[in-house]
N, C-alpha and C positions, 0 to 999 in steps of 0.2 A: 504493500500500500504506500510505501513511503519511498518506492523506485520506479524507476524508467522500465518497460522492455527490456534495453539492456543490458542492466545491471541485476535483473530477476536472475536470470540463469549467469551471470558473469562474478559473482558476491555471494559471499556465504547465507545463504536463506533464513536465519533464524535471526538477524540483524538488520538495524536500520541504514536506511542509505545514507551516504553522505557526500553532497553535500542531498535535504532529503527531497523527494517530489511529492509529498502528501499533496499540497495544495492544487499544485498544476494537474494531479491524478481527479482530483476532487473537479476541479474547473472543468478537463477534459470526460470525466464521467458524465457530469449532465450539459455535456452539449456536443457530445460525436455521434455523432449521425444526424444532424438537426434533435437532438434532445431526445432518441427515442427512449432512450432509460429512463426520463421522468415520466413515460405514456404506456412503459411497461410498470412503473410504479402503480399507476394510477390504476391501471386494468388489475393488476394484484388486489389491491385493496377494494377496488368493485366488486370482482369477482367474489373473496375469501368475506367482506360484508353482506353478501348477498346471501351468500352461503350459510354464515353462521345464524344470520336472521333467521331467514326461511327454516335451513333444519333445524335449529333449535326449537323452533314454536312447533313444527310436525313433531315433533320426537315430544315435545312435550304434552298433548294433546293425544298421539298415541298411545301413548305411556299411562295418561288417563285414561282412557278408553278398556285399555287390555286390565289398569291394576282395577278400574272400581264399577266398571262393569261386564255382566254376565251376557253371553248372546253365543246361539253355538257354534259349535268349531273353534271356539276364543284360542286353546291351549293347544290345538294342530294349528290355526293358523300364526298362533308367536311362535310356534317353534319350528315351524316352516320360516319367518324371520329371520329367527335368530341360526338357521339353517343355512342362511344365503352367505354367511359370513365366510364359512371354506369356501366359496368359490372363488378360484382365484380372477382376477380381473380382466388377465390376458385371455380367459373364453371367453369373457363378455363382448372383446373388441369388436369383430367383424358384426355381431348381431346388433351390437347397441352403434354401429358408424351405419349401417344398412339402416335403423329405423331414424335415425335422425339425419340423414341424409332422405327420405323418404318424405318427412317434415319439416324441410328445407331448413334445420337450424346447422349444420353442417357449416364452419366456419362463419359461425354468428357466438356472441358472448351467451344468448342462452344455451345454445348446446356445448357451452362448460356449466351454466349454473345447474339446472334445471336433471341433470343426472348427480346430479352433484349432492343434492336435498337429499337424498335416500340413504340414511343412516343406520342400518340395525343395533348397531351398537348403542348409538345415542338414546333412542328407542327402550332399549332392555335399560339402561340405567334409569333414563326417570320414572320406567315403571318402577324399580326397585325405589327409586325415591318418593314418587306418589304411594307405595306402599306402606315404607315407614315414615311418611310426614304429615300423611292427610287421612286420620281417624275416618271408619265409617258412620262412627258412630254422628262425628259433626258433621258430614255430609245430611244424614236424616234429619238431624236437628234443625237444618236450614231448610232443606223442602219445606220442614213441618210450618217453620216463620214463613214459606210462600217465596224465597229465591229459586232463582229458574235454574236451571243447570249452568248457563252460561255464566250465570254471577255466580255460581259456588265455583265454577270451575276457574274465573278469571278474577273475584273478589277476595276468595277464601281461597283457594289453593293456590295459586301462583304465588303469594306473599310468603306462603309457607317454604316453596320449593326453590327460594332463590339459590342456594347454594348448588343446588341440583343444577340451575337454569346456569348460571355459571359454569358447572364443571363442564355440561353439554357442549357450553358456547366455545368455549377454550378451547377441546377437543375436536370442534368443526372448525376453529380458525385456525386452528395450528396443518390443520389436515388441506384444509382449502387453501392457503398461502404456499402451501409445499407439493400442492399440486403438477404434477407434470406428465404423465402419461395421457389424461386426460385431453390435454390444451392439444399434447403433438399428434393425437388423432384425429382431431374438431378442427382444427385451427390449421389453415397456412395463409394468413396475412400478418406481417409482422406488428402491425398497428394494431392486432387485438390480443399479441402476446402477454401472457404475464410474465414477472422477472424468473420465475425456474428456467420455462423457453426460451426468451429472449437473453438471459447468459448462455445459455446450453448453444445456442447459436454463432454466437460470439467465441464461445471456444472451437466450435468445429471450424468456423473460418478463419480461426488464428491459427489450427494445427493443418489445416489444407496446404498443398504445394501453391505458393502465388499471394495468399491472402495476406493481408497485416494483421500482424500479432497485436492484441491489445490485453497482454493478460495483467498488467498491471492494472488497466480499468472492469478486467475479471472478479482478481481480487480485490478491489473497494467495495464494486457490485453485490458482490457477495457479502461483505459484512455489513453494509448496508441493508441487504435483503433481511438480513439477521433482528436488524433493530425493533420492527415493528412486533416478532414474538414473543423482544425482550421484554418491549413495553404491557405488552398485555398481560403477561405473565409474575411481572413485579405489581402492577395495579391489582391483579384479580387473582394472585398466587395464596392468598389466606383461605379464599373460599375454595381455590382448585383444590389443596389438598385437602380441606376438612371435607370436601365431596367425596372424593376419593376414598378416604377413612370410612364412609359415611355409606357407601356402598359396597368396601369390600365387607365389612363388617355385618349387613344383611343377610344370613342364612346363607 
């Protein structure tokens, strides 16, 4: 981060350069290629918000659904769910690039979100959390006072399940921001890359015969990419772990 090109491979690697180029590395990060690292920023954080939103509230909402009510098939259909989690991703490719190529989202930002929402995992934790946070007994309690489902569901349990709601979110943003199989099947215009693809890019053109090397704005890129999961993770790290506790601790 703090060298040229070619001082990277020319200077001992665990050392600062000298005299250093942080800055100039810094300058030329957002603004080579007409700035597209700040429009890979930007799509990152679209996307990985979109993401955390959306699934978070599905997972939460399902997770009600399966822990506090009854309707048949409940326990073949979660564990058909929570089933889908061995598959590994690399079968889904051809099927899931054929239907959404089909639905013209093929190289559009919803055909990264929009598969993306489908969490089992997320799913099975806040059932486990509407399980132990949200008494049946105060569910009845509240029909009996005349609240409708919707207000017990979003009045009375969501206050209860923050920690829950937190652990979920962190777990889709951490997932959605490091995203990258996804975008390089959906995706070939660079202006809709997020940063995984759009570095991942940059390094194949740096190691190409012909191309210019810019691993020096590789690696800022990269610890830049880094920052946003530190942030959320120092802000929202009190509730991620006592989630975590909170759910392995559940039967």
């Amino acid at each position: 981060m703090t060298k040229d090109n070619g001082q990277i491979f020319s200077t001992f690697g665990l050392w600062f350069a000298n005299p250093p180029h942080f800055f100039d590395n810094v300058v030329g990060l957002f603004t080579y290629q007409n700035s597209i690292f700040v429009r890979w920023f930007g799509n990152s954080l679209l996307y990985a918000g979109s993401i955390t939103l959306g699934s978070t509230l599905i997972c939460a909402m399902g997770g009600y659904a399966f822990s506090k009510y009854d309707f048949p098939g409940k326990q073949l259909l979660f564990n058909f769910i929570l089933g889908t989690i061995m598959v590994p991703s690399t079968a889904l490719v051809l099927p899931l690039f054929l239907m959404l190529d089909k639905i013209g989202l093929v190289n559009s930002m919803w055909g990264v979100i929009l598969p993306s929402l489908v969490n089992p995992f997320g799913l099975y934790l806040m059932k486990v959390f509407w399980d132990s946070s949200l008494p049946n007994e105060l569910i009845e309690a509240s029909r009996l006072e005349g609240a409708s489902e919707w207000q017990i569901f979003w009045g009375i349990g969501m206050p209860l399940i923050q920690t829950g709601l937190v652990t979920v979110a962190l777990l889709c943003f951490v997932g959605a921001w490091n995203n990258f199989f996804l975008p390089l099947i959906v995706l070939n215009q660079e202006n809709l890359y997020p940063l995984t693809l759009g570095l991942n890019v940059w390094n194949s053109v740096s190691s190409a015969a012909g191309g210019k090397p810019v691993y020096n704005l590789i690696a800022l890129g990269s610890l830049v990419s880094v920052l946003p999961l530190l942030v959320a993770f120092i802000v929202l790290g009190k509730y991620w772990r006592g989630g975590l506790t909170a759910g392995a601790t559940k039967g």
